[in-house]
C-alpha positions in Angstrom: 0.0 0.0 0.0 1.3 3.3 -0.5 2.1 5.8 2.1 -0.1 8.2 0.7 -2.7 6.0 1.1 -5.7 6.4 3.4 -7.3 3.1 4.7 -10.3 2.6 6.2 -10.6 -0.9 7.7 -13.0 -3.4 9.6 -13.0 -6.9 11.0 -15.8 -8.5 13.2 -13.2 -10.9 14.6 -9.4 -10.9 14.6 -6.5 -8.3 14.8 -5.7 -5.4 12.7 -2.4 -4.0 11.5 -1.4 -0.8 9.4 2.0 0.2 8.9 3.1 3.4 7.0 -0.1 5.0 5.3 -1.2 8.8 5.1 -4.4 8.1 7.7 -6.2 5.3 8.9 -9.9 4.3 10.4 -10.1 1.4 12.3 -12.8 -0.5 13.4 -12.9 -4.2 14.8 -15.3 -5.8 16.9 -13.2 -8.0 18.8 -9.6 -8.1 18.4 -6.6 -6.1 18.9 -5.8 -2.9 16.8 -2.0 -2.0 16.0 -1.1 1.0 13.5 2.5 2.4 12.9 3.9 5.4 11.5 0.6 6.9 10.8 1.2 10.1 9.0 -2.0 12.0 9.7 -5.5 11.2 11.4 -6.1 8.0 13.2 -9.2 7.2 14.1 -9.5 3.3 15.9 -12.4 1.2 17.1 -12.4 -1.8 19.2 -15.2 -3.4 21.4 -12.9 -5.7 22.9 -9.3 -5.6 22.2 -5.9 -3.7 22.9 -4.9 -0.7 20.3 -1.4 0.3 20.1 0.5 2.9 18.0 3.7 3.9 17.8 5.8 6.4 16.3 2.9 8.7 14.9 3.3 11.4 13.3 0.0 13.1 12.6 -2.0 15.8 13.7 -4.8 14.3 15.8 -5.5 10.5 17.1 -9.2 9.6 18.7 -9.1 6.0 19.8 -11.7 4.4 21.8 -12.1 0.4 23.2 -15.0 -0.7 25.6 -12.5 -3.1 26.7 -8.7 -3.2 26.2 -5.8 -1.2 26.7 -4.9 1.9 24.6 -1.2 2.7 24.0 0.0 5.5 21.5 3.2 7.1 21.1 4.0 10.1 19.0 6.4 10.9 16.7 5.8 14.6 16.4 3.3 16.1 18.8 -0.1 16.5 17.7 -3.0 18.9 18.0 -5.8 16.6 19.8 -5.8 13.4 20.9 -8.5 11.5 22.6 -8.2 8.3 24.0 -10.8 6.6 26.2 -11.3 2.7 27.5 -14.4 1.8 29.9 -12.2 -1.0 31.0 -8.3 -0.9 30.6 -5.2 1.4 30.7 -4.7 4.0 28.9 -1.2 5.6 27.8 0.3 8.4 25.8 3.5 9.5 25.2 4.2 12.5 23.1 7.3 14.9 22.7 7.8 17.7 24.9 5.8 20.6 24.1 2.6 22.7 25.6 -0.4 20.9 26.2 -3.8 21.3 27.3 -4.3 17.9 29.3 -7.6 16.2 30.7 -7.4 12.9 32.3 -9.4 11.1 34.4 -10.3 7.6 36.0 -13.1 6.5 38.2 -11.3 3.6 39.3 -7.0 3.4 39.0 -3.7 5.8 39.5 -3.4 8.7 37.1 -0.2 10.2 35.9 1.0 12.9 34.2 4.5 13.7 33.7 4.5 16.3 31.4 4.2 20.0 32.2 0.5 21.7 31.3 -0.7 24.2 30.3 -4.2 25.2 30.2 -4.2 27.8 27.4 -2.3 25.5 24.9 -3.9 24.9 22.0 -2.7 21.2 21.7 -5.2 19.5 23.9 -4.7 16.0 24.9 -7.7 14.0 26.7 -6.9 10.8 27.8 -10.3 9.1 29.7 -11.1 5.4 31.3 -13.6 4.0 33.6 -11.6 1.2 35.1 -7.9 1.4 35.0 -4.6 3.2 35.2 -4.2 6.5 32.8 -0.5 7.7 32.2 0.3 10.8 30.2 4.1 11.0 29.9 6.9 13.5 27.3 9.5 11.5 25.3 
């Protein structure tokens, strides 16, 4: 596939992998999501399943699984992120710059070791009902 490509993917069962493409929508029902070296938007999808991405580069990520861990790490620091679990941890590392960070858990530790700033424009929300949320600079 080529790197300008934009793929839009689902599965009702089984994991999901994209490497190297311009953006990417992914949706399964159950399984895990992995993407890599996404250049722009990332939108990802899971019921039940773990999504991971590393060395992103776009602008803005909004991933979301009912139950599963969420991992992404940036590349280049984006605009907006959103990442939310009902059920699992969620992590986020991005490069040093100013953001605008919401996080919050009903039930686990919540970490943020980056410095905020409330009037960045980069905002990075990172959301889960049951688990651990970790928000950390590269």
């Amino acid at each position: 596939m080529p790197a300008s490509a934009t793929v839009r993917l689902e599965s009702g069962s089984g994991s999901v992998t994209v490497t190297g493409v311009a953006a990417a929508d992914v949706e399964t029902s159950s399984g895990d999501v992995s993407v890599e070296r996404i250049a722009g938007a990332l939108k990802a999808r899971t019921s039940s399943g773990d999504i991971t991405g590393s060395a992103l580069a776009g602008r803005g990520a909004d991933v979301r699984s009912a139950s599963g861990d969420a991992r992404l790490a940036f590349a280049t620091s984006p605009n907006s992120v959103a990442a939310e679990t009902r059920s699992g941890n969620v992590t986020l590392t991005v490069p040093s710059a100013p953001y605008r960070v919401d996080v919050s858990t009903t039930s686990g530790d919540r970490r943020v070791a980056l410095p905020t700033d409330a009037a960045a424009d980069a905002r990075l929300s990172v959301k889960t009902t049951s688990g651990d949320v970790r928000v950390s600079a590269t």
